[in-house]
C-alpha positions as CSV (number, residue, x, y, z in Angstrom):
1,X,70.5,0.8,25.1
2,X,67.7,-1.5,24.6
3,X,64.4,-0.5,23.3
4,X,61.1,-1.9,22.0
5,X,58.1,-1.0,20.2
6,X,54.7,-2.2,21.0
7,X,52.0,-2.4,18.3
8,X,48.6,-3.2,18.4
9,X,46.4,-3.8,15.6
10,X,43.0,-5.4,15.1
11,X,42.6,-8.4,12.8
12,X,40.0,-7.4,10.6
13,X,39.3,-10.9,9.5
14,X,39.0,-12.6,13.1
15,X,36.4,-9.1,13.6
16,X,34.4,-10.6,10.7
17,X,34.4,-13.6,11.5
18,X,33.2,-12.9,15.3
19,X,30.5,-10.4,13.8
20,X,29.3,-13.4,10.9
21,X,29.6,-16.2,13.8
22,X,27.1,-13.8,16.2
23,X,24.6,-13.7,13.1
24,X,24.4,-17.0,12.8
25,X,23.7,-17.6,16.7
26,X,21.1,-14.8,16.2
27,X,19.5,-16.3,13.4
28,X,19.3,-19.7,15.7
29,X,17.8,-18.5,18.4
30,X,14.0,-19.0,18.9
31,X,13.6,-15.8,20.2
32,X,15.0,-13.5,17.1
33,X,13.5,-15.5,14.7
34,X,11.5,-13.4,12.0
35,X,12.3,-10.5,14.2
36,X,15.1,-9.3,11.3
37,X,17.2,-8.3,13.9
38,X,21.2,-8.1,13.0
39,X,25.0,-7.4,13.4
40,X,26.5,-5.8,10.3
41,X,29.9,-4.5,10.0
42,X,31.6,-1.4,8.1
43,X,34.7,-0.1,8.1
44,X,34.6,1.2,11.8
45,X,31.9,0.1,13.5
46,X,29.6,-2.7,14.6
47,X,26.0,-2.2,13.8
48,X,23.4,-4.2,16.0
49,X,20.1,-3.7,14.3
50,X,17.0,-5.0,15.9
51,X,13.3,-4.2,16.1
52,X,13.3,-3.4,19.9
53,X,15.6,-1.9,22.2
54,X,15.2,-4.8,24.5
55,X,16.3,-7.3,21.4
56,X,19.3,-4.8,21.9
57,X,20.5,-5.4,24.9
58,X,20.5,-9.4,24.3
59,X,22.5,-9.1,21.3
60,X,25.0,-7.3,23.0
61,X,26.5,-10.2,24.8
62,X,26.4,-12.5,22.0
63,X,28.6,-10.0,19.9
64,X,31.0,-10.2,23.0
65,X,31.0,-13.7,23.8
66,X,32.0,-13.9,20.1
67,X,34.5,-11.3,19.9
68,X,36.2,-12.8,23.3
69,X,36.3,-16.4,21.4
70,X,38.3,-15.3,18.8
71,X,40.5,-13.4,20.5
72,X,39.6,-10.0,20.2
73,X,39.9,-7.5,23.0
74,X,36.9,-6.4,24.7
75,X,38.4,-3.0,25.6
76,X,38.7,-2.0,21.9
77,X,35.0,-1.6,21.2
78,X,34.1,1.7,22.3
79,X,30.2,1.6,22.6
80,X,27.9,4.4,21.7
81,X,24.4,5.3,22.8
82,X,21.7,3.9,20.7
83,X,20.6,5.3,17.7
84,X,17.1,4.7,17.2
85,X,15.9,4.6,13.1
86,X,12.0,5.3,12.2
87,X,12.0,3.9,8.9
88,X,13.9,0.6,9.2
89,X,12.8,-1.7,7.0
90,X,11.9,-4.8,8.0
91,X,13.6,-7.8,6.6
92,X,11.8,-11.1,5.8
């Protein structure tokens, strides 16, 4: 009898790149600029950092669109509520 496994596993390195390619859209955009917001990336999770909630919200498609480029499955992010911090520093 014939049988099969099925494995799925995320490629880190196509997740870094995606996360590294949305920074740099973020940092060309005219409407993030200066504002210090940012996707940053540890071992199980996708941080999106930003000043305002709003700034949020618009990053959220960008990390998508560059997830879905390189070939990562949109159904493997499992989003959480956001976590707002008082004392984030703001960058340069």
């Amino acid at each position: 009898m014939a049988s099969f496994d099925i494995k799925s596993e995320l490629d880190h390195h196509e997740l870094t790149n995606a996360v590294d390619q949305a920074n740099r859209i973020l940092q060309n955009r005219f409407d993030f600029k200066g504002t210090g917001a940012e996707f940053s990336i540890s071992e199980k999770q996708i941080d999106l950092s930003a000043n305002e909630e709003f700034q949020i919200h618009q990053m959220s498609p960008l990390l998508n669109e560059s997830l879905a480029k390189r070939g990562i499955d949109l159904k493997s992010l499992k989003p959480e509520k956001f976590k707002f911090l008082e004392d984030r520093p703001n960058k340069p």
